[in-house]
N, C-alpha and C positions, 0 to 999 in steps of 0.2 A: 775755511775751506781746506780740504786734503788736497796730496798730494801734490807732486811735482809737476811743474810746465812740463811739455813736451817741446824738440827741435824742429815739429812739421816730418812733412810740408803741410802749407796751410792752405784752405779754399773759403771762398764765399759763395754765397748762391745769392742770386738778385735778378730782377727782371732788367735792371739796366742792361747797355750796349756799351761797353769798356773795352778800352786798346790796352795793350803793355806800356809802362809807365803814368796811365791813368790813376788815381789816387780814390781809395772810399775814405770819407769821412765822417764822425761822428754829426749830430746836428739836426739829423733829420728824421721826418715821422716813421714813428714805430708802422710796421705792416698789418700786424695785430693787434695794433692800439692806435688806430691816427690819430687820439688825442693826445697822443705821448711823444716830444720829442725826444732821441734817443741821444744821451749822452758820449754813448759808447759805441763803437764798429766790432758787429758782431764777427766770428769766425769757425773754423774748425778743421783738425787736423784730419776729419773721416768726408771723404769725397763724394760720397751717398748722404750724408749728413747734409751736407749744401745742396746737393740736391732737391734732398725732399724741401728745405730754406728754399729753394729757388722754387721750386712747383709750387708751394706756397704761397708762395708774393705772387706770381702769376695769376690761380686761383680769383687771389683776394683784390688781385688788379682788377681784375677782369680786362673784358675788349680780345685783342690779340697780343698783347701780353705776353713774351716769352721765355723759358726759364733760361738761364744762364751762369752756369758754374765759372770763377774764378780760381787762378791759381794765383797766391797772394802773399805778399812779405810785410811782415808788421814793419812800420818804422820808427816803432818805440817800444817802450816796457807792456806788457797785456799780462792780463789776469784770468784766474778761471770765470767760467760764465756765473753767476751768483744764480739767475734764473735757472738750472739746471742742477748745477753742481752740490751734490750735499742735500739740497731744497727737493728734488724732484728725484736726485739717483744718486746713491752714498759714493764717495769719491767722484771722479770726473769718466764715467766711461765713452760719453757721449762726444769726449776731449774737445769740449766749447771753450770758448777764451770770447774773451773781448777786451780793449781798447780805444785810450782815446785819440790815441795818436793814431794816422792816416794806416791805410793798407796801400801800398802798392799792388798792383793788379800786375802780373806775371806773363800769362797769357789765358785765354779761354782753354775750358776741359772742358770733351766732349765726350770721353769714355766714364759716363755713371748710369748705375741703374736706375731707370724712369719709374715712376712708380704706376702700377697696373690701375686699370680702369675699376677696378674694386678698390684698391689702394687710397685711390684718390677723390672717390668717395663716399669713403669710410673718413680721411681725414677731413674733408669739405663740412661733414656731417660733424666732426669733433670741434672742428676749430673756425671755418668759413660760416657755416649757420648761424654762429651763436653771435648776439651783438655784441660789436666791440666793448661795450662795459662792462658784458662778464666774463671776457676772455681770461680774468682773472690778473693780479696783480703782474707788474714787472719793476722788479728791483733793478733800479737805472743809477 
């Protein structure tokens, strides 16, 4: 993979409900793969980026499900995202990382753009329709 880590700041997007000093960890089912336990705590330094992560998980939650942007501090080494990076967009524009060590949770962000009712589904249609088994590989 190209290029240099970035210093942040970083976010997560998740349907969880997290305080400051609450911890994400690696362990747990992929959102787009519940077959897949996820080795790694995904992240990103673009704040629309988790976003659209979080309106996603949401989506694929379903119920009342609500998205929820984190501002977050790795508490270990992180790497560029392999799904993404190089794989899907030359270098890292999308400035994904992932890790296995925990994220601290910072506080909630509430300033990102939602994505419009077109937006959201047009992505439902890309990614939420299709069954979990061909949502396609994830290098974990």
């Amino acid at each position: 993979m190209t290029g240099e880590l970035d210093g942040g700041p970083f976010y997560h997007g998740t349907v969880a409900v997290l305080g400051p000093g609450d911890l994400l960890v690696a362990g747990r089912r992929s959102n787009y793969r519940p077959d897949v336990v996820m080795n790694h705590i995904y992240f990103t330094a673009l704040v629309d980026g988790a976003g659209l992560a979080a309106e996603l998980a949401a989506e694929l939650v379903g119920g009342t499900a609500a998205p929820h942007v984190y501002l977050v501090e790795p508490t270990g080494p992180f790497e560029n995202d392999p799904n993404v990076t190089d794989k899907k967009f030359p270098g890292n524009p999308t400035r994904s990382y992932r890790s296995t060590a925990p994220l601290r949770i910072v506080r909630e962000i509430t300033a990102w753009t939602r994505l419009t009712p077109e937006a959201l589904r047009m992505w439902r249609d890309r990614v939420i329709a299709v069954p979990p088994e061909e949502r396609g590989e994830i290098v974990n």
